[in-house]
N, C-alpha and C positions, 0 to 999 in steps of 0.2 A: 228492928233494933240492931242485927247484924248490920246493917248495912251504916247505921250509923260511926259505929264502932270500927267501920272500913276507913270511911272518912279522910278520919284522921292520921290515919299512918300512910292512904296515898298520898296527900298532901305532904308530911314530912319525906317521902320516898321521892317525890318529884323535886320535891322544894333543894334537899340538902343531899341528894345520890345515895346509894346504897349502903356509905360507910353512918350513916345517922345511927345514935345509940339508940338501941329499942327501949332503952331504960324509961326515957321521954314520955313512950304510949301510956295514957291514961288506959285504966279499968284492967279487971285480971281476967287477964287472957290465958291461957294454956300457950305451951312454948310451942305445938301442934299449930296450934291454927295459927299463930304468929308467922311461922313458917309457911302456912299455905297463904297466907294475904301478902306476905314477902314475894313469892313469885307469883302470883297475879300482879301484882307491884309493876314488877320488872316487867313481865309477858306485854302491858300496858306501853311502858316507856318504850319498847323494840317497837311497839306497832306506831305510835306517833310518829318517832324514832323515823321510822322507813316512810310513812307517808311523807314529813319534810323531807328527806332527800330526794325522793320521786316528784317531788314537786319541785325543788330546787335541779335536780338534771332536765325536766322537761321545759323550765324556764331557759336555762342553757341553751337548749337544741330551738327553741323559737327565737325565730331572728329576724328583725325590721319591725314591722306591726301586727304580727300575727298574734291571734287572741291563745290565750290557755286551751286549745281543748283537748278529749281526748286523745290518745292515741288512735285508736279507731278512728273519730272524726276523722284527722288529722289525714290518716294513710288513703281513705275510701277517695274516690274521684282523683289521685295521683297522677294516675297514667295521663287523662283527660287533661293534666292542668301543664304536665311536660309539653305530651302533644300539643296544648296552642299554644304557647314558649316556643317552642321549635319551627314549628309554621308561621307565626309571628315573624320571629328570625331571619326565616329563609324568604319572606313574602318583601322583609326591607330590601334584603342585599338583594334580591333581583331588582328591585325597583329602582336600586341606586346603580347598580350596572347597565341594566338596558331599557329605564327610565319610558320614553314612548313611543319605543323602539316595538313596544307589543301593543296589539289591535284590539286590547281588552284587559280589563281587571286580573290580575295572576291569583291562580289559586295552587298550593303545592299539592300534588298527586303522588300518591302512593300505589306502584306497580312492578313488583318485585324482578320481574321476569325480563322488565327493561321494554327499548323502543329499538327495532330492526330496521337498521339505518338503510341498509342496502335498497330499498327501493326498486332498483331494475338489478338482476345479476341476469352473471350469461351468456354467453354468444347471443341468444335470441331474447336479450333483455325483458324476460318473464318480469312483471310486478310480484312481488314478497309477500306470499299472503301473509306471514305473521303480520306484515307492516299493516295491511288494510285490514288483519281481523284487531289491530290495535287500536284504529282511529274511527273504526266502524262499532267500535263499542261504544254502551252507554255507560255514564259515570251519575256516581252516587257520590252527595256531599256529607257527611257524617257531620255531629254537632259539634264541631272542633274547627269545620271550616276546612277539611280536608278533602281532596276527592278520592274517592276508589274507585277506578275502572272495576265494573259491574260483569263481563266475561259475556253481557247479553248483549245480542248485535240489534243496532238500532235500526240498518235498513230493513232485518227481519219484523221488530216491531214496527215498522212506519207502513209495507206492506200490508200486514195484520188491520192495524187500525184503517187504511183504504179498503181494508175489505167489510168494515163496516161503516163506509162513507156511502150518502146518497147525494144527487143531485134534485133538488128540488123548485118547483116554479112557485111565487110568491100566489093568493090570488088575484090581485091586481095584475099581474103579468098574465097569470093564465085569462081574465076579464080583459087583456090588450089582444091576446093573441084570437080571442075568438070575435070580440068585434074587428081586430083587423081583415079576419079570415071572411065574418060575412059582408065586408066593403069587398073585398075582393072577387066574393062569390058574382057579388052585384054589377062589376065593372067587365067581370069576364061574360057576360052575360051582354054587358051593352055593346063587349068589342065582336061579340058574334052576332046582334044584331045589324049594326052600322056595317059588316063585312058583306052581311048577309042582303044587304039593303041595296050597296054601292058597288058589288061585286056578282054575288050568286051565292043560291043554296047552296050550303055542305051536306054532301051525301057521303054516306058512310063506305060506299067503294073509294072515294075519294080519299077516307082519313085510312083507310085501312090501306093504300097505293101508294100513301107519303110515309109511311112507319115513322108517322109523327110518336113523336109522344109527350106529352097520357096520350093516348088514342080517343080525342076528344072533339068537339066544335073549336074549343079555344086552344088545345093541342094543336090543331092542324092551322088555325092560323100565325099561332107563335112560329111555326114551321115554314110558313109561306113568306111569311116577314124577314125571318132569320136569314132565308136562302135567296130569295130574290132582293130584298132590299138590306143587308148585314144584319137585320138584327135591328134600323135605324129607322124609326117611324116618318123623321122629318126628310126620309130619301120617298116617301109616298109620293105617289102624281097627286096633284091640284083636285084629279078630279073624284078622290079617296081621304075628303081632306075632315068628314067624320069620322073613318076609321081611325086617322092619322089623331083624332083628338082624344078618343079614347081610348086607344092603346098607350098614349105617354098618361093617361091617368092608371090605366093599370099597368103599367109600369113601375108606376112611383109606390102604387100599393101594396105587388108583389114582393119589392125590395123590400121595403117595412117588415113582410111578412118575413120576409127570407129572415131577415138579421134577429124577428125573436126568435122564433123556430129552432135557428142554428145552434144558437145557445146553446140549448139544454143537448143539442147532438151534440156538438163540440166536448161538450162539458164530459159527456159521457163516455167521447172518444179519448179525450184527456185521462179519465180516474182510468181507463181500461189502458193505456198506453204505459202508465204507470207503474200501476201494479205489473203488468206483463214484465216492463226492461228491470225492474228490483227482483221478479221469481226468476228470472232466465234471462240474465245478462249474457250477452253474445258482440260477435264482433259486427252485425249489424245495426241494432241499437246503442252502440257505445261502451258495449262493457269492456273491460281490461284485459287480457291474457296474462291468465297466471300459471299454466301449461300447455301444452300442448292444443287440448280439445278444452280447457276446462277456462272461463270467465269468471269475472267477480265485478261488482256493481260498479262502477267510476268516481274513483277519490280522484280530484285534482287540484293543481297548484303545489306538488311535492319540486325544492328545488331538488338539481342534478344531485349526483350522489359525487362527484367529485366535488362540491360545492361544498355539499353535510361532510366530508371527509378533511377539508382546510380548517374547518369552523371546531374542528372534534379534537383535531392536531395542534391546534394554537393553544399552547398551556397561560399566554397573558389574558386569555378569556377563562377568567375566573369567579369563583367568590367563596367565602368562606364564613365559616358559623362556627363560632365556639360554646361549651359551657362548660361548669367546672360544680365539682361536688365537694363540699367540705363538710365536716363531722362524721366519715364515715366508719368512725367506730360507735355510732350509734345507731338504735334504730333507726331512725328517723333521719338520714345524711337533708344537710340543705344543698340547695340547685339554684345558680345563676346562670340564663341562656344568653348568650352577646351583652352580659353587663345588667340583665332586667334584674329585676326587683327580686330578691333573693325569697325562696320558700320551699317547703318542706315535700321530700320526696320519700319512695319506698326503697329498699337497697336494691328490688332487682330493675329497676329502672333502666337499666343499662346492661344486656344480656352479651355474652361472648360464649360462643362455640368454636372449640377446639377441634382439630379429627378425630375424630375416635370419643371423642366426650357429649355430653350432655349438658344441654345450654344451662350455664352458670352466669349469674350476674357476675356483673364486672367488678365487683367489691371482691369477690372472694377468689379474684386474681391478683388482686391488689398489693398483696405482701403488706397486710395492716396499715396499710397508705392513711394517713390523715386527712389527705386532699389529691382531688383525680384529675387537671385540665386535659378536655378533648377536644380537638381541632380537628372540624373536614375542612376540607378542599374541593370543589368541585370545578375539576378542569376541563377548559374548551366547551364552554357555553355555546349552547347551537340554539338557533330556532327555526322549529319545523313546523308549515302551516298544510294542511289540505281542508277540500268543502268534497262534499256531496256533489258530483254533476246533476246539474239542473236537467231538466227535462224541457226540451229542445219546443221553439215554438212549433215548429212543424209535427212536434210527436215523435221523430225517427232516434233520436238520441240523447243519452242522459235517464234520469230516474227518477231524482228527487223534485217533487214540486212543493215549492214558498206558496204558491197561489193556492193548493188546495186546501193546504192544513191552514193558512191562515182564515179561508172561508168558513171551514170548520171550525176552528176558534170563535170566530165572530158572527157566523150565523146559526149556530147549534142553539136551539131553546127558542127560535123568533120564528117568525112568520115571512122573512125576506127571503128572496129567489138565492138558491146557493146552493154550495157543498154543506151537508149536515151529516153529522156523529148520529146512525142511529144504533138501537141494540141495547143491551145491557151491558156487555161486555168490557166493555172503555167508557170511562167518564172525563168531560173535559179539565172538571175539576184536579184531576189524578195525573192526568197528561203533561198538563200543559203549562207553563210559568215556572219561575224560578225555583228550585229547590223541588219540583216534578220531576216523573218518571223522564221524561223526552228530553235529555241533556246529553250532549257531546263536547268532548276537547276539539276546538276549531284549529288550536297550534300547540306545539308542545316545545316545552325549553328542557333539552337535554344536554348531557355533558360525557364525560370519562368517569368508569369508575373513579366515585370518589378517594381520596388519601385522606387518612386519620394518623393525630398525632397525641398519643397517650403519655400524659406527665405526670409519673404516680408522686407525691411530696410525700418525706418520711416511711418511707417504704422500705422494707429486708429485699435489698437486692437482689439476692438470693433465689426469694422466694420467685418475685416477681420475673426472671432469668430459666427459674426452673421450668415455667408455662410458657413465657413467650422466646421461643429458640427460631433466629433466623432461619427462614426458608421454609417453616411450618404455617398453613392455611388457617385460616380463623375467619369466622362470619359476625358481625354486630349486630345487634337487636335494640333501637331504644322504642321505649314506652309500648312496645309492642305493635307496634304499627312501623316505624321505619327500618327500612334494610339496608346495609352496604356487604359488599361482599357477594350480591348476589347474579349477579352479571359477568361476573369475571371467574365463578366457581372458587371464589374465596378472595380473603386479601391475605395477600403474604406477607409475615412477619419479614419485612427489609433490615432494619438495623435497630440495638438495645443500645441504648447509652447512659452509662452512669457517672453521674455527678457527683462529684466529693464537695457540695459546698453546702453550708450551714442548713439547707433542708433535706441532703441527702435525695437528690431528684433522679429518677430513671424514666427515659424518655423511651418510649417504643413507637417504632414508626411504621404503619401499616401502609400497601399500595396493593396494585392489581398483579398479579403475578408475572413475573421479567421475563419467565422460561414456561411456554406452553409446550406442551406433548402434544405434538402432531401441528394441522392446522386446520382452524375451522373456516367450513364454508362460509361463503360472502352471506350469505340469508340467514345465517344464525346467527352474528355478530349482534351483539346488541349493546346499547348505549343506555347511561343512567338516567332514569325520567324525577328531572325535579317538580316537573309541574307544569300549567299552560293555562289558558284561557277555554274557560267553557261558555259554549251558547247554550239556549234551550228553545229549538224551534219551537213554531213558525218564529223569524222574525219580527217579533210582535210586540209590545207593549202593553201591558195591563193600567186603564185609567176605571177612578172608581165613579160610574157610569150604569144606569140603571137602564134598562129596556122597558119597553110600552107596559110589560107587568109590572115592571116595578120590583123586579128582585134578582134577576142574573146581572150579573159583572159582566160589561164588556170590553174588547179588547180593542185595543186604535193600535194599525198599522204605520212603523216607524220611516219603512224601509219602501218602496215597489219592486225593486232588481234585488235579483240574487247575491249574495253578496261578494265582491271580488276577491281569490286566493292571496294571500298575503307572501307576497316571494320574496326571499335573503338577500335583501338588498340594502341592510342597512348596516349602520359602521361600524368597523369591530369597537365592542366597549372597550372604554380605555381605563382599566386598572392601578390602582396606586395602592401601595404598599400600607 
């Protein structure tokens, strides 16, 4: 019954506002409880009240087609949605700068620490090991489409996995090599009889006085053949002309033999030549000198370092990425990256550290900016390509072999003659194909520290003036994954400028610092990594292809050679405004 009695005076409360006469309310009520349904009344309207508005501001802050949701929704996967916005971005403007001028698909990489351009310094032009422990890394693609150099060395893993490689004989090969072996048994047999027929018994003073060897019947006449007639059946006398018939039949049998045989030796001196020049690269098997006593496995195809120094210096090898944050007095600021499709970001999106301070996003340097456009630059586009040295036909030089891992690729799980993955310890599954452990940057497109160009709109001068003070170091963080500032030990605040026009705009312009204290050596200098071209050996292509069981995936070889280093040779991009 109370609640009936409520009713109707929230009704008149809502209907006609607070000044309604209570005279109106039916039934006798005490001036008490009138009072307490009065502010329930009201408590009622505040809470509507506040949901229309929360609802009417969250419509505000979504912009284009994005649905209602909540905040939560809304903020969760943020980072993830900047970062492919910005790689996106960066992934165009290479491609319209140096178009197919690169030896492969670009992916932007993420590596704080930068790329050691110097290559050889030194009187005795040492190789830089940062440079080869950079390109001797493996790299990890995260679900954004990004790479991280992984800090783990691949020739270290490619030795490991040959230490669980066998060489093995099909059995059809091994059923070749043993009927070959007993036609052979059979012919050496008929060549010491016909010797023995047309010439004389072999007595064993005889093979033992020739240091034939084997030290045998048919030892000793391969030995009599070799030295008196070269080696050449058809230099026999006329009157040796059964020997002379069956020696070129065991001839032709032995070769057969020889060539399966060798195989599996060869094969075995191959995986051992391998492994050896990747654990202990030296200056006999081809490794590099990277001091005095000390080697490192053979990257080649780097060009000169006067070459990566023209290419680093040319500021009209460029390209540049913008995006711009508006709403940022709201939770929720929106983000357009190069013009994309505008959507909803978190305010720390965009980190700035100060010296002396604790990374702050870039909102709360902002001086209540309404609106933030940030412009990099990325000057003196270079491209840097090295391979793995191949491992030398002969065996003496080089490391890496295409030929074994691709046999491991494609003969592991079958019953064909090859390189096979045994153990537990590596699976090819894991290994091998795209988005696999076994991926390296084949070239890398580097620059200069980049240049940012910060345009706060609607911003207190002031405030914005009070953090960023000419000649003070700052480092940038977006979406948590990209860095500037980190190569050059900050970017220096260069010049603040303030605009007096109708959006009150201050412009602060970030670079690599113009006065370094001291000077650094040639080997630590390092340049900004935008990104490059990953393989994932063997050279290989995955076709979907079933084997005689009927359930491994096999792989079809794209390529036979190693593949050639890719040298600076192509024309500087040409830049427009």
């Amino acid at each position: 019954m109370w609640l009936e009695a409520l009713l109707p005076i929230h009704r008149i409360v809502f209907d006609r506002g607070l000044g309604v006469t209570l005279a109106k309310v039916s039934g006798s009520l005490s001036k008490y409880i009138l009072i307490i349904l009065l502010v329930i009344a009201t408590v009622s309207l505040l809470l509507i009240g506040g949901r229309m508005d929360k609802d009417a501001s969250q419509t505000e802050i979504f912009l284009g087609d994005h649905d209602n949701h909540s905040s939560q929704e809304t903020i969760s996967g943020v980072d993830d949605c900047v970062g492919q916005e910005f790689a996106c971005a960066l992934q165009y403007q290479v491609s319209q700068v140096l178009g197919s001028q690169l030896d492969g698909p670009f992916t932007v990489i993420v590596y704080p620490a930068g790329y050691s351009y110097f290559v050889n310094y030194g009187p005795n032009s040492y190789y830089n090991r940062a440079t080869l422990d950079l390109v001797d890394q493996l790299v990890v693609v995260d679900e954004n489409g990004v790479g991280i150099m992984s800090g783990s060395s691949f020739s270290n893993l490619y030795q490991n996995i040959l230490r669980n490689v066998e060489f093995k004989m099909s059995a059809a090969d091994k059923d070749s090599i043993n009927t070959t072996l007993a036609r052979w048994n059979i012919r050496s047999q008929q060549v010491v009889t016909s010797y023995e027929s047309e010439v004389g018994l072999i007595t064993n003073d005889q093979i033992m006085q020739s240091s034939c060897f084997p030290p045998t019947k048919i030892g000793y006449v391969e030995h009599i053949i070799q030295t008196k007639y070269d080696g050449d059946p058809m230099k026999l006398p006329p009157t040796l002309a059964g020997l002379q018939s069956a020696y070129q039949e065991f001839l032709f049998i032995a070769d057969t033999l020889k060539i399966l045989t060798n195989r599996q030796i060869n094969a075995k001196q191959q995986l051992t030549a391998s492994i050896d020049h990747t654990v202990n690269p030296s200056a006999m098997n081809g490794g590099i000198q990277i001091e005095g006593s000390s080697y490192y496995v053979a990257y080649t195809g780097f060009p000169v370092v006067n070459e990566i120094l023209s290419y680093l210096d040319d500021s009209s090898n460029e390209l540049k990425v913008s995006w711009e944050l508006n709403n940022l007095l709201q939770a929720q600021p929106a983000q357009s990256v190069d013009g994309s499709t505008v959507f909803l970001t978190s305010p720390d999106v965009i980190s700035i550290v100060f010296e002396g301070n604790k990374s702050k996003s870039l909102q709360c340097w902002s001086g209540s900016a309404s609106r933030i456009d940030v412009d990099i630059k990325y000057p003196g586009i270079t491209i840097i390509s090295a391979r793995p040295a191949p491992l030398s036909v002969d065996l003496t030089a080089g490391w890496y072999s295409n030929d074994i891992l691709t046999d491991v690729v494609q003969k592991t799980g079958t019953s064909e003659t090859g390189f096979h993955l045994t153990g537990s310890q590596y699976s090819i599954d894991k290994l091998f194909g795209p988005g696999k452990k076994v991926a390296i940057v084949k070239t890398f497109v580097i620059s200069r520290e980049p240049t940012i160009q910060l345009t706060f709109y609607d911003a207190d001068p002031s405030e914005v003036t009070s953090m960023f003070k000419e000649g003070e170091l700052v480092k940038m963080q977006l979406a948590g994954v990209f860095y500037f500032g980190s190569t050059s030990g900050g970017l220096e605040v260069q010049k603040v400028d303030i605009s007096e026009s109708e959006q009150k705009q201050v412009i602060v312009k970030l670079g690599p610092p113009q006065k370094i204290n001291g000077t650094i050596p040639p080997q630590y200098q390092t340049a900004y990594i935008i990104g490059g071209v990953i393989i994932y050996p063997p050279y290989v292509t995955l076709l979907p292809k079933t084997n005689s069981e009927g359930s491994k995936t096999e792989w079809s070889k794209i390529q036979n050679e190693e593949p050639q280093s890719l040298q600076m040779n192509f024309k500087r991009p040409f830049i427009t405004s």
